[in-house]
N, C-alpha and C positions, 0 to 999 in steps of 0.2 A: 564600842559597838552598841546600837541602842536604835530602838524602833520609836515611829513616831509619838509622837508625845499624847496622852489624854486630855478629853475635854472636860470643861468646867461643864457640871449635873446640871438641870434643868428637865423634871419630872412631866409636868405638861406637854409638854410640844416644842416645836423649833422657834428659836428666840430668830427676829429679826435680821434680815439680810444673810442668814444662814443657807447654804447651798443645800439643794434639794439632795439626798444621798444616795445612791443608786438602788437602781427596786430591784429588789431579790428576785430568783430566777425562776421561772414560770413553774407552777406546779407540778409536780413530777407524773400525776395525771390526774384525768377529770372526770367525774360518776354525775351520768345525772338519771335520779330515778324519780318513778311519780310516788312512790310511797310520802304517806301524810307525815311521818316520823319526821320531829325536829333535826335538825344538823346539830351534832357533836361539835365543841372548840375545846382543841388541847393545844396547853402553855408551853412549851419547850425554853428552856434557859441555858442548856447544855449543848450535848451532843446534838441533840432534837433540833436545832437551830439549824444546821447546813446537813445533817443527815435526817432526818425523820424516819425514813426504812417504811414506809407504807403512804397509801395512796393519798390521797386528799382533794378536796374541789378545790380552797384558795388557802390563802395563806394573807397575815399581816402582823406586821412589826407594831410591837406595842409594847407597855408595861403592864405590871401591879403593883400594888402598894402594900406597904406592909412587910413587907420583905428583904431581904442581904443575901446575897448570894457569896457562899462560902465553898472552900475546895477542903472539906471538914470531911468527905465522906470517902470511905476508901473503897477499893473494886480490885478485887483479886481475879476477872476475868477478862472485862471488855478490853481496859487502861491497864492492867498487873497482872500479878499472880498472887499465889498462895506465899511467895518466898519473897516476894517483892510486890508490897500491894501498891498500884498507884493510889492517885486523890483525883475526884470528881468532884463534881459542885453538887448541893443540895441547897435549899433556901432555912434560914432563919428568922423566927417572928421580931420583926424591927420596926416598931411605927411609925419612924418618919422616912426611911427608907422607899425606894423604888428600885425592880428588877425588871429590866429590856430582856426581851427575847420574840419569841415568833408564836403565835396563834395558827394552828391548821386548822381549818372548816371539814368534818367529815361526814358526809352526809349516806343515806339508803344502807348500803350492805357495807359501804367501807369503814361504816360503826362498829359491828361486831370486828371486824376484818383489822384494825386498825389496836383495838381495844386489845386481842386475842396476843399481838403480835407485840406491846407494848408490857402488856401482864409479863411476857416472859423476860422483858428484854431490862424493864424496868424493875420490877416487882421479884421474881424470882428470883433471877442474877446479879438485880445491883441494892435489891433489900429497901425500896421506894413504895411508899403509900400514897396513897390519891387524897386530896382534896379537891374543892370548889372553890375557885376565885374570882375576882372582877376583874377584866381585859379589858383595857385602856388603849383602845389601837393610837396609832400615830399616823391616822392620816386625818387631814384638817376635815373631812365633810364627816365624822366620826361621832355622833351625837350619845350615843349612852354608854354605857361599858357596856361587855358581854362576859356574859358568866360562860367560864373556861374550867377543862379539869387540867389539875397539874399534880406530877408525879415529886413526894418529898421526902427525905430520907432523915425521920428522927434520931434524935439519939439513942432513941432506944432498942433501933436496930444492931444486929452484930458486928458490922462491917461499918459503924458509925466510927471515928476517929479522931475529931474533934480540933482544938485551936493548935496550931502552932507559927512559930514565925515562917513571916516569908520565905526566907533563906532555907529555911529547914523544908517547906512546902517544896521549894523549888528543886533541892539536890533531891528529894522521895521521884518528882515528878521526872527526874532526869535518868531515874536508874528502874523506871518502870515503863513496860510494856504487856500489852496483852491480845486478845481473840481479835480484838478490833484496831491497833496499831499503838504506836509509844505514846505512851501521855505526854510527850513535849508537842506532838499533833494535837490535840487535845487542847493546850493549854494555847497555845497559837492561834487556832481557830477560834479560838471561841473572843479571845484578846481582839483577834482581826473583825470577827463578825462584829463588834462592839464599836471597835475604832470606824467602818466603812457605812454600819448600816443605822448608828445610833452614835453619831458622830456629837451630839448635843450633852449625848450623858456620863456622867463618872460611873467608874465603879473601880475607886482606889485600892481593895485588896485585888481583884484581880490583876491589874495593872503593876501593882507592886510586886508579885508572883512575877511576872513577865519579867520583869527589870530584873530581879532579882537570878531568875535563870540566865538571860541574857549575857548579863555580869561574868558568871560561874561557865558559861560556855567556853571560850578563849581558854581557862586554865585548862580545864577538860581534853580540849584539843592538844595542847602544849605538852600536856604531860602524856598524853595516847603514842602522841609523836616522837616524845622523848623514849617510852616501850620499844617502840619500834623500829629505833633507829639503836637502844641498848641491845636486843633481841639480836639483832646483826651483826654485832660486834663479836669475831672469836676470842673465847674465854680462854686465859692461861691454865696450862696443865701444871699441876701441884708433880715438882721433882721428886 
């Protein structure tokens, strides 16, 4: 059992005769105000990628540099609990690395709106600090970066959890769920969004998380089945 395979990295842009990859799905909605205030762009590398949870003008698929995207951070709400934390990604300072994800444009009131909405989601419940980074979108007429804020979870936070092997990532991420659904959703989406929407780039530790739960599925099931089929069976009475 085994999903498609990953691509060989390339940070820049799409190498030659590469198919174009399908454009993400139209903005969930659109603010247009005359106020003079710049437009907001925030980095999404997680969940922020196919959910965002608040409004936005646009959106675009791009990277940053500098960075590793790690499932090092644990979340006893959104992906666990308290008794079973899942794992979430946070970024790592890496300087030759590059991390794919989605830029939203937020412009007038959906600044505050947007800001208010992500303090709690990011900041309060999953223990995430803001930085300032440079947005490398991935479309070819894309001449300078744009400076992005993105939400990152040091280790110096409580809920920070650090290296482990894939294998051991994977059975954590297979026996957690929480407020926002099972982290084996979590860890598929985001594998998916990677494989569909930045079909150019690696990102080996994720990938290898994937493989690695994949693997461990089939026994999972085998032995659920096995329960369930023991559980039916009537037990001899002790004479």
């Amino acid at each position: 059992m085994k999903r498609d395979p990953q691509r060989p990295q390339e940070c820049p842009g799409r190498p030659q005769g590469q198919p174009e990859p399908p454009s993400p799905p139209p903005p969930s909605s659109s603010s247009s105000s005359s106020s003079s205030e710049p437009p907001l762009w925030i980095f999404g590398y997680g969940s922020l990628v196919w959910r965002p949870g608040f409004e936005f003008t646009s959106r675009k698929v791009g990277f940053i540099r500098g960075y590793s995207r790690r499932f090092w951070q644990g979340d006893t709400f959104h992906r666990g609990s308290e008794k079973a934390p899942g794992r979430v990604v946070t970024l790592m300072e890496d300087g030759g690395a590059c991390t794919w994800g989605v830029a939203y444009e937020v412009c007038g009131e959906q600044i505050a709106a947007s800001l208010q909405y992500l303090n709690m989601r990011e900041a309060v419940l999953g223990g995430y600090d803001t930085k300032l980074v440079k947005f490398h979108p991935q479309d070819k007429d894309a001449e300078e970066p744009i400076q992005a804020l993105v939400y990152i979870a040091t280790p110096q936070n409580p809920s920070y959890l650090g290296p482990a092997s894939e294998e051991d990532i994977a059975a954590q991420i297979m026996a957690s769920s929480g407020c926002a659904g099972h982290n084996i959703e979590y860890l598929l989406r985001l594998a998916d969004f990677m494989r569909y929407f930045c079909p150019q780039a690696e990102d080996k530790h994720l990938f290898s998380i994937e493989e690695a739960l994949i693997s461990i599925l089939p026994c999972m099931c085998h032995t659920e089945e096995t329960l369930e089929e023991t559980s039916g069976v009537p037990q001899k009475t002790k004479s």
